[in-house]
C-alpha positions as CSV (number, residue, x, y, z in Angstrom):
1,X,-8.0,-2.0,-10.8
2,X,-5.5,-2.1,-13.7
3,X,-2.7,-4.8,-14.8
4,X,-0.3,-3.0,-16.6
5,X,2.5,-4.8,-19.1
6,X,5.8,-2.9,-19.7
7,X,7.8,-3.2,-22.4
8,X,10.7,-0.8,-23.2
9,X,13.5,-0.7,-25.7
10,X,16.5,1.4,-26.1
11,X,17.8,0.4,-29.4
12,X,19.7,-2.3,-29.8
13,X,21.6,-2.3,-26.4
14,X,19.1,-3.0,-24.1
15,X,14.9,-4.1,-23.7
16,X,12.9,-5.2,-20.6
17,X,9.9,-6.7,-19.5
18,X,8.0,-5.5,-16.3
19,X,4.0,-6.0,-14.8
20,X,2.5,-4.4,-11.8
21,X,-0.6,-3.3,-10.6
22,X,-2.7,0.2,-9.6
23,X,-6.2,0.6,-8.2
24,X,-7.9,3.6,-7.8
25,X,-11.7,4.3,-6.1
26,X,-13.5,8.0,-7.2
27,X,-16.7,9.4,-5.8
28,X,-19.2,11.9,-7.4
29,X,-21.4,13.5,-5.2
30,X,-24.8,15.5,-6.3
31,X,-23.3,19.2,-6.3
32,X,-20.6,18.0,-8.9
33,X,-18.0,17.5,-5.9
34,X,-15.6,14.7,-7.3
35,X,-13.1,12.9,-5.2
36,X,-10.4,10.5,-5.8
37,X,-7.7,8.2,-4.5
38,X,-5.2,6.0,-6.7
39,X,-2.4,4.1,-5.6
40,X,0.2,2.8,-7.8
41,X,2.3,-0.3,-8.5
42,X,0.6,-1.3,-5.4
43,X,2.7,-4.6,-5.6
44,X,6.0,-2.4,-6.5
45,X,6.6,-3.0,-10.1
46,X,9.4,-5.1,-11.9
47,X,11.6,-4.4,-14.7
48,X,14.3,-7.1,-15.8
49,X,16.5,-5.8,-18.3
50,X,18.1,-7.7,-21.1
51,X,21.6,-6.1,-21.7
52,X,23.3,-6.8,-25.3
53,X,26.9,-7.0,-24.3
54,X,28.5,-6.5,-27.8
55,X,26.1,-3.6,-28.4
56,X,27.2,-1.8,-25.0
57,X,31.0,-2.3,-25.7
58,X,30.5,-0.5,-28.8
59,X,29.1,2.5,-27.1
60,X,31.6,2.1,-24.7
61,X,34.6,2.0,-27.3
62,X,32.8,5.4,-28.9
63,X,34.0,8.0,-25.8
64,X,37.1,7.4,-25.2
65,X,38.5,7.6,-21.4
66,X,34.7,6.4,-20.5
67,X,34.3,3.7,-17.8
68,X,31.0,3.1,-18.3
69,X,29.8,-0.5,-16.3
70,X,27.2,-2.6,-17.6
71,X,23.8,-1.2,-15.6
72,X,21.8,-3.4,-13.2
73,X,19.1,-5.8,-14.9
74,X,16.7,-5.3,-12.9
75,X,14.6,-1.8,-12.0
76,X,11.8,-1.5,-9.3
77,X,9.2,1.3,-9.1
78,X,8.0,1.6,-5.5
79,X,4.5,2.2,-4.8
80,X,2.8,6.1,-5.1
81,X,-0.7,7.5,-4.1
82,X,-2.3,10.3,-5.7
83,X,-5.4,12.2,-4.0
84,X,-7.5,14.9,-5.7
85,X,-10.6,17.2,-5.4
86,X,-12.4,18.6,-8.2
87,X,-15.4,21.1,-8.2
88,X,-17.4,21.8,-11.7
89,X,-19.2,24.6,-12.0
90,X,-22.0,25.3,-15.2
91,X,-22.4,28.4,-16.0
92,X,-25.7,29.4,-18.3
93,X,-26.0,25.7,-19.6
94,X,-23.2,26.0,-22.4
95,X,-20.3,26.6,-20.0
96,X,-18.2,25.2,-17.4
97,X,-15.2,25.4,-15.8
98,X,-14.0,22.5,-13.5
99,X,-11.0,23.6,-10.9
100,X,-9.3,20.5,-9.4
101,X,-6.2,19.5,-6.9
102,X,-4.1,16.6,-6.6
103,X,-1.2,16.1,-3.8
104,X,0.9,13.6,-5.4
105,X,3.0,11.2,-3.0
106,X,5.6,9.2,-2.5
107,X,6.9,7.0,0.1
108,X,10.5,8.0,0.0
109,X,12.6,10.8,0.4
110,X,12.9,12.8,-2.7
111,X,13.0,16.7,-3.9
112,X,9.6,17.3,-4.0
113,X,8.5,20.5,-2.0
114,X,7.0,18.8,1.0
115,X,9.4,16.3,2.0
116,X,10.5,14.1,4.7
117,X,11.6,10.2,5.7
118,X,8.9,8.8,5.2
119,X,6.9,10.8,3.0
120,X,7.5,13.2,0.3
121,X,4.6,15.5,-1.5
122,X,3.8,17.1,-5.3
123,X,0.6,19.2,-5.6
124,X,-0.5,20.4,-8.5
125,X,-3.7,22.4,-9.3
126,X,-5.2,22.8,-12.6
127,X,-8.5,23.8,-14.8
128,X,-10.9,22.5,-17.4
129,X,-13.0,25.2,-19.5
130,X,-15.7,23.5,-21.5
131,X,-18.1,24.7,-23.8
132,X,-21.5,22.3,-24.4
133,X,-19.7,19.4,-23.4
134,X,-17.7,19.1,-26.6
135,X,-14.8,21.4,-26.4
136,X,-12.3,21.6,-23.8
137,X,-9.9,24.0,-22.9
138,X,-6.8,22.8,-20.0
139,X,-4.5,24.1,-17.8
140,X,-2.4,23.7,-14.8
141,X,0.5,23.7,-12.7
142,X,2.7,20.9,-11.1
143,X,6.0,19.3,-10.9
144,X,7.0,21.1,-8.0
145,X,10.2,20.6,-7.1
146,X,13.4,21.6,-5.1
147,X,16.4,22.5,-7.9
148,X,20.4,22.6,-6.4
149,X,22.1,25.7,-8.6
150,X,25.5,25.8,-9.6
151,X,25.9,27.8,-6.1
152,X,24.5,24.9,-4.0
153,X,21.5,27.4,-3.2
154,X,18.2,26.1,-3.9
155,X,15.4,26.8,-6.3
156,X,11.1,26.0,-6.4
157,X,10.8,24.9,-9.9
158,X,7.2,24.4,-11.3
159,X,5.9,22.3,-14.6
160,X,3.5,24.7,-16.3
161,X,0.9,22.8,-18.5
162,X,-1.8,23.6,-21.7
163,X,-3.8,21.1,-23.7
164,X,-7.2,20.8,-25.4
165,X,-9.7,18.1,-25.6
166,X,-12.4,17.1,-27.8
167,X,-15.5,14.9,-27.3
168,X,-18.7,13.7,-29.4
169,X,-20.6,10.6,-28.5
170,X,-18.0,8.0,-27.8
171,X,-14.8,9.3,-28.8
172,X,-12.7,11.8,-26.8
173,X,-9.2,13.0,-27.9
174,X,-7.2,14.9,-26.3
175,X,-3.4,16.9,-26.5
176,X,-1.4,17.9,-23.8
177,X,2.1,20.4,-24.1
178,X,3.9,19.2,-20.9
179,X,6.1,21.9,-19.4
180,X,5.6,24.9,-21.3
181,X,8.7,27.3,-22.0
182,X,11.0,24.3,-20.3
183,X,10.2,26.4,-17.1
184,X,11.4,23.2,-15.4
185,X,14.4,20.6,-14.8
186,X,12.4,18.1,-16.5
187,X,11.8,18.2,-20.5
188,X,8.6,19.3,-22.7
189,X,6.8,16.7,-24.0
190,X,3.9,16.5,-27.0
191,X,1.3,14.0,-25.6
192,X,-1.9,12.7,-27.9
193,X,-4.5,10.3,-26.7
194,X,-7.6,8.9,-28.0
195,X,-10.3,7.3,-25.9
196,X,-13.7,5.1,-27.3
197,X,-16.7,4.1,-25.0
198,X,-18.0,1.0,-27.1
199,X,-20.9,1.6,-25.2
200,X,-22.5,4.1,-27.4
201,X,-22.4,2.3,-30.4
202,X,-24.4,0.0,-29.5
């Protein structure tokens, strides 16, 4: 289970606060089957916004002939489930690759590419190649999602993904390129992460 604290700021016009909560359950079995179920912001999740007036009229004085109105101060994020499968395989001790699935889903209408009232749905497949357990090499696609051209007609786009990963003893980090070649609506991003297991060192 996980008790997250939000905190955003944009600027000086505008901060918020927020807190909600996920829990997740995963399962290992013996031929290196791995299953898992999370469910987010389980308890929907709340942001209240703190608006600086003065700061918003003067962005609203810089375009002229825009009648921009203050936005709403508070923001909720309804609850999501996530499902995947992953299968490792080793290959002559040194190697392995690890192929896994996730269905993504929400409980609202939205332009995924399985959607309906009550229930809308975002696979996404992906790979792990590792060598000795201390090099990783990542991949995968996801983001799928229904795009409205200029001519109303409609287009599958698709969130193509790369990283690499790194991992001795305790320490892991890792680097993800989100969306490579801006094949879709949504923009590339650079992520980082670092991860310690106290564990080891002790």
């Amino acid at each position: 289970m996980n008790a997250k604290v939000i905190h955003r700021i944009i600027g000086d016009f505008a901060s918020s606060w927020g807190f909600g909560f996920d829990v997740g359950i995963q399962f290992k079995s013996a031929k290196e089957w791995q299953w898992g179920l999370m469910l987010r912001d389980i308890t929907t999740t709340y942001n209240t916004w703190s608006i600086n007036k003065e700061e918003f009229q003067k962005i609203k004085d810089a375009i002229p002939g825009e009648n921009q109105e203050l936005p709403e101060t508070s923001e909720i994020t309804l609850p999501k489930a996530q499902l995947g499968v992953a299968k490792k395989y080793i290959f002559r001790y040194d190697y392995s690759l690890t192929a896994a699935a996730n269905l993504n889903m929400q409980f609202v209408r939205t332009n995924d590419i399985i959607s309906g009232d009550a229930l809308s749905i975002d696979p996404a497949i992906g790979f792990e190649f590792g060598y000795i357990d201390l090099v990783f090499l990542r991949g995968g696609l996801g983001n799928f999602q229904k795009i409205t051209q200029i001519d109303n007609s409609d287009k599958v786009g698709f969130q193509p993904n790369i990283g690499l990963g790194f991992k001795y003893k305790g320490i892991q980090i890792d680097y993800a390129l989100t969306d490579l070649g801006d094949q879709s609506a949504a923009l590339y991003s650079n992520i980082f992460s670092l991860k310690v297991d106290f564990a080891v060192f002790k």
